[in-house]
MARSE-452532 format. One record per residue (C-alpha): y negated, z, x; residue in three letters. Coordinates in nm, 3 decimals, padded with zeros to 5 digits. Example, Ala and Ser with C-alpha at 12.3 -4.5 7.8 and 13.67 -1.06 7.14 Angstrom:
# residues 2
((00.450 00.780 01.230) 'ALA'),
((00.106 00.714 01.367) 'SER'),
***
This chain:
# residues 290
((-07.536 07.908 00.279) 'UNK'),
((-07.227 07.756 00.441) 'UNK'),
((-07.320 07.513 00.753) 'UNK'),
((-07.083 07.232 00.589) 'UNK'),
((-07.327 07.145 00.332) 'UNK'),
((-07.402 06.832 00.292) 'UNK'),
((-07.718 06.897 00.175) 'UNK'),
((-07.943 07.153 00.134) 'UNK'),
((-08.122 07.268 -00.231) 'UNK'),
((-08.475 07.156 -00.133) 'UNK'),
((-08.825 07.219 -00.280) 'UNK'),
((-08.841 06.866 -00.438) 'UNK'),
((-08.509 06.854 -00.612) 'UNK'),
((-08.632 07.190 -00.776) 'UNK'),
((-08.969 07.044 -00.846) 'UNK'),
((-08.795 06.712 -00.984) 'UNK'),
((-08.583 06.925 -01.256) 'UNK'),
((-08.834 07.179 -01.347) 'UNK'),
((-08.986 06.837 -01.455) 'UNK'),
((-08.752 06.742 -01.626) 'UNK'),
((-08.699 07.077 -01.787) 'UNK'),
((-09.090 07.089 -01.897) 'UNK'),
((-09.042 06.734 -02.051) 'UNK'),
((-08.712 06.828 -02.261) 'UNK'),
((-08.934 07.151 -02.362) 'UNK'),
((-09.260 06.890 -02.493) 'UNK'),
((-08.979 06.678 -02.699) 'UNK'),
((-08.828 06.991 -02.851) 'UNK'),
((-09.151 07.132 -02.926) 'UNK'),
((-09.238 06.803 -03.126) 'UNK'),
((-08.918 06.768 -03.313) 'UNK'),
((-08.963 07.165 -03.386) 'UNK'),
((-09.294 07.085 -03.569) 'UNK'),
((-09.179 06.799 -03.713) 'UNK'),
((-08.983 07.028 -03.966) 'UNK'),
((-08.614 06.922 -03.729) 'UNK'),
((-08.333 07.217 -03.784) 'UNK'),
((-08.266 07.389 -03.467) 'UNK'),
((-07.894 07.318 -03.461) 'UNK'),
((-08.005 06.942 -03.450) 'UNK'),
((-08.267 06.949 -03.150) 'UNK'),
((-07.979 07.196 -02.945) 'UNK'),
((-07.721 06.886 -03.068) 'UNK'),
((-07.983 06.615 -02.934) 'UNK'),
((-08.044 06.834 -02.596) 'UNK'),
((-07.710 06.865 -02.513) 'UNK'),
((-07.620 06.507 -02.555) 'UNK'),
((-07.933 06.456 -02.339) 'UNK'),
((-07.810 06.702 -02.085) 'UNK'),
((-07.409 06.533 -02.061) 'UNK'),
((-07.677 06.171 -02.006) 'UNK'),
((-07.874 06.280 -01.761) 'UNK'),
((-07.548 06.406 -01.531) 'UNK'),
((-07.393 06.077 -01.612) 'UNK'),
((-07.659 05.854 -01.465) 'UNK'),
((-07.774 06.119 -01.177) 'UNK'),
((-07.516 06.304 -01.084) 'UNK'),
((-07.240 06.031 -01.041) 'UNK'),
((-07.343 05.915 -00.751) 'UNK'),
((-07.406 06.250 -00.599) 'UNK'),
((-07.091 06.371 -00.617) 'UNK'),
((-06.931 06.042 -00.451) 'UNK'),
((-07.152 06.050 -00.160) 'UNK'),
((-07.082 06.426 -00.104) 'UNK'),
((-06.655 06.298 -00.128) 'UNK'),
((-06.731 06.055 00.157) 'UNK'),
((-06.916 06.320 00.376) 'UNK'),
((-06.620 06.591 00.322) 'UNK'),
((-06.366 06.336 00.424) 'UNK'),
((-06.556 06.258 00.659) 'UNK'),
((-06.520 06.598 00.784) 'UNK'),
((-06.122 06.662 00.684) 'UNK'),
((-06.071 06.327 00.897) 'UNK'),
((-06.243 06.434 01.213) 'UNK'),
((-06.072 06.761 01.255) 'UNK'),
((-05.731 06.583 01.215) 'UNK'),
((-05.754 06.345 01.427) 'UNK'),
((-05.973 06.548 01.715) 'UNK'),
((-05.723 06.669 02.011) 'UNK'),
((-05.781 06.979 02.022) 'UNK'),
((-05.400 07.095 02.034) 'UNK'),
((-05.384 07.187 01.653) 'UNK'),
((-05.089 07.123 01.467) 'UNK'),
((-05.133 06.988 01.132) 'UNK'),
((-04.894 06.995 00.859) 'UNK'),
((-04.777 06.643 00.667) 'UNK'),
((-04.895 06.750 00.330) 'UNK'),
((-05.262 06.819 00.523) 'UNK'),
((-05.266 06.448 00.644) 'UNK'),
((-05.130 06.293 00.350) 'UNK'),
((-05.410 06.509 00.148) 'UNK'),
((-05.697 06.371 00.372) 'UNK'),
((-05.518 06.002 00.290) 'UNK'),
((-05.515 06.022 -00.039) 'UNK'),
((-05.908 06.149 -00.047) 'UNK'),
((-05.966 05.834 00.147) 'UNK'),
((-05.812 05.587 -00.029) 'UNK'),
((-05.940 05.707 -00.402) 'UNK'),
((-06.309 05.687 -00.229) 'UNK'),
((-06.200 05.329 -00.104) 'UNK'),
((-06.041 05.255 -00.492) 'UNK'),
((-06.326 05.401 -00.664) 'UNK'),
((-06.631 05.304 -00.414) 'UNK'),
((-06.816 04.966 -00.426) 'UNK'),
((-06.906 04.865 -00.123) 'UNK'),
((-06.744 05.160 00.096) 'UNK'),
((-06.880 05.190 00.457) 'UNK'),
((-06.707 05.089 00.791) 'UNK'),
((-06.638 05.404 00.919) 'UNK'),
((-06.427 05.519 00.595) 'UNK'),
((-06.200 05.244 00.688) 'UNK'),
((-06.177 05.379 01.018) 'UNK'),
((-06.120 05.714 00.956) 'UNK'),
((-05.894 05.599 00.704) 'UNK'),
((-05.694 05.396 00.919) 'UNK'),
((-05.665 05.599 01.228) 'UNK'),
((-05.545 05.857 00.994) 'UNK'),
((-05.251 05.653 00.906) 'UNK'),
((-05.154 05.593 01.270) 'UNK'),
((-05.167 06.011 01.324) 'UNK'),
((-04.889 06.010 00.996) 'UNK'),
((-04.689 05.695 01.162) 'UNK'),
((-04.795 05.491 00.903) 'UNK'),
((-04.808 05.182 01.104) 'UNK'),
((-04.831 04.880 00.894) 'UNK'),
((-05.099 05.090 00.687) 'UNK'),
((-05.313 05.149 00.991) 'UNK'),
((-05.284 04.805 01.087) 'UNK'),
((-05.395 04.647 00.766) 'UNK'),
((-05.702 04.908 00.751) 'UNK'),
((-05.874 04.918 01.109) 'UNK'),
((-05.862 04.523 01.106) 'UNK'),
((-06.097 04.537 00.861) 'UNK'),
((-06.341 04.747 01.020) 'UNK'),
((-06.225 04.602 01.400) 'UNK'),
((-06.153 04.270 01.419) 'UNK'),
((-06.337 04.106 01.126) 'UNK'),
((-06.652 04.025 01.187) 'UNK'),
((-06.750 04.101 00.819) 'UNK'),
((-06.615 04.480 00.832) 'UNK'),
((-06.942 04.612 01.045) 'UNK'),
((-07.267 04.767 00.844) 'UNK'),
((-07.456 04.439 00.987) 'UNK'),
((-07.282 04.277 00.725) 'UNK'),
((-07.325 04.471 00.402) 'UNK'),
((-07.676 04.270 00.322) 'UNK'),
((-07.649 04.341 -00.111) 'UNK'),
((-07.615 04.712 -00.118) 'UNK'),
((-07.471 04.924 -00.411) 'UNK'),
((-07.636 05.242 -00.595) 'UNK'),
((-07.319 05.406 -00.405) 'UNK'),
((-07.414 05.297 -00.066) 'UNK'),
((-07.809 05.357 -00.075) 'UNK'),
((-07.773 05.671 -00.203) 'UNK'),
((-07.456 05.710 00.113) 'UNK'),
((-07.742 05.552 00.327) 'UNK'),
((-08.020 05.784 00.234) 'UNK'),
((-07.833 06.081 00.332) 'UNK'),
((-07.652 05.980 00.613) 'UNK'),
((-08.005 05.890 00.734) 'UNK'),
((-08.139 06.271 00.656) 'UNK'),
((-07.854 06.383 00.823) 'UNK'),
((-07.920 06.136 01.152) 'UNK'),
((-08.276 06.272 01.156) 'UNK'),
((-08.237 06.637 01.094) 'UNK'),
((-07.888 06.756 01.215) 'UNK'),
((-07.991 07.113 01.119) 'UNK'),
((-07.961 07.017 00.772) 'UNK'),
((-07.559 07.001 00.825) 'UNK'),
((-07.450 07.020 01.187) 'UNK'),
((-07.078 06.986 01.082) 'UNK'),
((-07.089 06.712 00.921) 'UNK'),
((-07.340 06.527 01.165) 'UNK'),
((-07.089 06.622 01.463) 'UNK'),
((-06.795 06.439 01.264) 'UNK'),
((-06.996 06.147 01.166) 'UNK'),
((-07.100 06.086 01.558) 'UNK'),
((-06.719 06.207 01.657) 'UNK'),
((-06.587 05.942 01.459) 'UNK'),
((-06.822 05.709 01.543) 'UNK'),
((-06.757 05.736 01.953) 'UNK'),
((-06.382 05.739 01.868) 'UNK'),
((-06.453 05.399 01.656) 'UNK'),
((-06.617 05.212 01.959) 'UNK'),
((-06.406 05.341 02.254) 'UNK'),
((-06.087 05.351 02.129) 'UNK'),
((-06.081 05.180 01.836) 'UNK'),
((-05.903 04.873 01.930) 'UNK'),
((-05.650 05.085 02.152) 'UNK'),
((-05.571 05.270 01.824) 'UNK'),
((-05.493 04.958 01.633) 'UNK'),
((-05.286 04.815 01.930) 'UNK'),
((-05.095 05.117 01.920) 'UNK'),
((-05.012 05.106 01.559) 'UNK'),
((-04.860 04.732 01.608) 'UNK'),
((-04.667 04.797 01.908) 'UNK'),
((-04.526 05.062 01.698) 'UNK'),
((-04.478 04.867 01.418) 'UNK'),
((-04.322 04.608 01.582) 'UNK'),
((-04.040 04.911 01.769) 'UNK'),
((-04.013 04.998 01.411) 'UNK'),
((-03.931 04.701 01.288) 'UNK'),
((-03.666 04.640 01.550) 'UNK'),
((-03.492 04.893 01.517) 'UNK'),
((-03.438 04.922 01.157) 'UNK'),
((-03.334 04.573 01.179) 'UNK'),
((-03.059 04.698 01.476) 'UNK'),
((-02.936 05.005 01.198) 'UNK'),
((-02.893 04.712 00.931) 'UNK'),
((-02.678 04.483 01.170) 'UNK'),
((-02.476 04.788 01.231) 'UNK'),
((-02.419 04.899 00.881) 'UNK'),
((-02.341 04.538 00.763) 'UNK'),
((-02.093 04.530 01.024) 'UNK'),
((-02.215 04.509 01.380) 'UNK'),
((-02.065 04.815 01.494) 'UNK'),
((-01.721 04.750 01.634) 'UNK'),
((-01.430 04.932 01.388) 'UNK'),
((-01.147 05.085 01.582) 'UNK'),
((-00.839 04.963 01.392) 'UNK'),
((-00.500 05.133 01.420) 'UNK'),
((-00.203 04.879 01.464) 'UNK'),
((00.107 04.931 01.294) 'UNK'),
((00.403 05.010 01.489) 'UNK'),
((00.714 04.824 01.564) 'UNK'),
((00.991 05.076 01.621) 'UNK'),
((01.367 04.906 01.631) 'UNK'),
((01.298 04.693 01.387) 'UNK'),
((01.119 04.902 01.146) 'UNK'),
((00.772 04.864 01.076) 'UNK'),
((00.534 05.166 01.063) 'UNK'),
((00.175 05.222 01.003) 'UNK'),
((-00.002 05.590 01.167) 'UNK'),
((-00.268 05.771 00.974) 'UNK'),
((-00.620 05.631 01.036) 'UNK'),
((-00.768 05.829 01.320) 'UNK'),
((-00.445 05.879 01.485) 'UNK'),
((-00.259 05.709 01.773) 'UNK'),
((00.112 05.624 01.765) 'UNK'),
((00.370 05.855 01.890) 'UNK'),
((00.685 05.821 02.065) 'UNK'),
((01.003 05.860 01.880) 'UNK'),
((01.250 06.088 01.960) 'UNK'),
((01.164 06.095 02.319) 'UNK'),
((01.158 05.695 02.291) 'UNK'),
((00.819 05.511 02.363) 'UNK'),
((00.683 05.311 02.083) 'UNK'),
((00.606 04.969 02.078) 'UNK'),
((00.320 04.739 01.961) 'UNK'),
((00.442 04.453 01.981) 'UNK'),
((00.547 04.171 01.730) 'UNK'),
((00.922 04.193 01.656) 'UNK'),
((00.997 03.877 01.798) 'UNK'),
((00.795 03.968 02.059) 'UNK'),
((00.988 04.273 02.117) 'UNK'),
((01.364 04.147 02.064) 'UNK'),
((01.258 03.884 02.370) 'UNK'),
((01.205 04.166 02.601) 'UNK'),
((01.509 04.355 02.500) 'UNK'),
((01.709 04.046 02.603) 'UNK'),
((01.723 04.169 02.938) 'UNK'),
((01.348 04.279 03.091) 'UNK'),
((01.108 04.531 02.980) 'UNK'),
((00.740 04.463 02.855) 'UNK'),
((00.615 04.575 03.269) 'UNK'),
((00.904 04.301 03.392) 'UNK'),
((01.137 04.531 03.520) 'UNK'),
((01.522 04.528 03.417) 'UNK'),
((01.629 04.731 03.141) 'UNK'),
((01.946 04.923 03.199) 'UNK'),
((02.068 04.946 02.842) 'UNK'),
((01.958 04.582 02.750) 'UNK'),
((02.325 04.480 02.727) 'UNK'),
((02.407 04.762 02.530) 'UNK'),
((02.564 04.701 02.177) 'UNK'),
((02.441 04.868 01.849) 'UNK'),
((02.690 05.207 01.741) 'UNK'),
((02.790 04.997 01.455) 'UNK'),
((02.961 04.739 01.693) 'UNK'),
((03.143 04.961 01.880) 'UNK'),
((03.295 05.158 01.582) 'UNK'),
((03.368 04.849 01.416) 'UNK'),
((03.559 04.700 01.699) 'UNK'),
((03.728 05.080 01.761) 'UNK'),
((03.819 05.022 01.402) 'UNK'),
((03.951 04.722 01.432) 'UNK'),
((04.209 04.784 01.762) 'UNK'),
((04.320 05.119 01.548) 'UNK'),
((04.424 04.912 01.273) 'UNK'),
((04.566 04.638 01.487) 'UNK'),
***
């Protein structure tokens, strides 16, 4: 028998359903002699049967979901150098939170394990809203659950065979007291954690949003006044000189003031007095004519 069991077939659950069995086998004897066709009493004992798991076994099974996560959730979060895969964690989340949906009046330490299970996934604002429940409200410790359920006494009962006997299921009593040490030394470090975090992740999604609406400064490209001729370079590229000539970005009235006499740096230009080649063939024209 596997040492993970949560519990162990003992002689009085055997005893209780060979009781049961000996009382189904009185009724079906009666309805037998009563003159009742056999198809009908093996009708009547299997509704009796799908009845009796309904109201017994319900219970049962839920208490042996909490144990097992229990046990998933302790050998997660133990550093012991393992690495775990994300579809691991988020299985051991998802067992959690369906016992949390589907449990009335789920104990403490689920939330824990629960929540410090969302700060091992980086599920901050999750962690948060889960261990301060369980750490900083004065209603989330067992002190406080006063009206139990059918859930939790049954959860009770074994967790209190368990307390008393660890043989029964060493495992599971070495997670439950794992979990429980982790819970009152570092549980409030864990949750501190998980809103530091939060708030880092908050910021800085909020810095990637200013950027993409805009924050980020856009290199432009300028267009380019060249002798009076305005042209615009390819995006990503810078402006090149023109036939050996340097380009200019500068306005054009900017520009035709510094060809009046000094360059852009303030030093004379050479060739500012120089006239345009359609002067000087026009006035060559002109004295050839004359």
């Amino acid at each position: 028998m596997s040492e993970t069991r949560i519990q162990k077939r003992s002689g009085g659950a055997l005893k209780e359903k060979g009781q049961y069995l000996l009382a189904f086998g009185v009724v079906a004897s009666m309805l037998l002699v009563a003159g009742f066709p056999i198809f009908v009493i093996f009708f009547f004992a299997i509704f009796a049967y799908f009845i009796f798991k309904v109201f017994t076994g319900g219970h049962r099974y839920e208490t042996r979901d909490i144990f097992e996560f229990y046990l998933a959730a302790n050998e997660i979060l133990r550093d012991d150098g393992r690495n775990w895969f994300g579809f691991e964690i988020r299985d051991a989340l998802e067992r959690g939170e369906s016992i949390v949906h589907r449990m009335s009046g789920t104990p403490p330490l689920v939330y824990f394990a629960l929540g410090a299970l969302y700060h091992k996934a980086g599920e901050h604002q999750a962690a948060i809203n889960t261990l301060s429940q369980v750490i900083e409200n004065e209603k989330g410790n067992e002190a406080a659950y006063v009206n139990a359920t059918a859930e939790l006494r049954n959860y009770v009962k074994i967790l209190r065979k368990i307390e008393r006997d660890p043989s029964e299921a060493p495992l599971t009593s070495a997670a439950i007291r794992s979990l429980e040490r982790t819970r009152r030394l570092r549980g409030k470090l864990i949750l501190e954690e998980s809103r530091a975090a939060y708030v880092d992740q908050s910021s800085r999604q909020a810095e990637r949003q200013r950027l993409s609406n805009g924050g980020q400064p856009v290199h432009e490209t300028l267009p380019v006044h060249y002798n009076g001729e305005t042209r615009h370079p390819e995006k990503g590229q810078q402006a090149k000189p023109v036939h050996g000539r340097p380009v200019s970005h500068a306005a054009p009235g900017q520009e035709n003031r510094a060809s009046n006499g000094n360059a852009a740096d303030g030093t004379r230009d050479p060739f500012a007095d120089r006239k345009p080649i359609s002067e000087v063939l026009h006035d060559i024209y002109d004295k050839n004519v004359q």
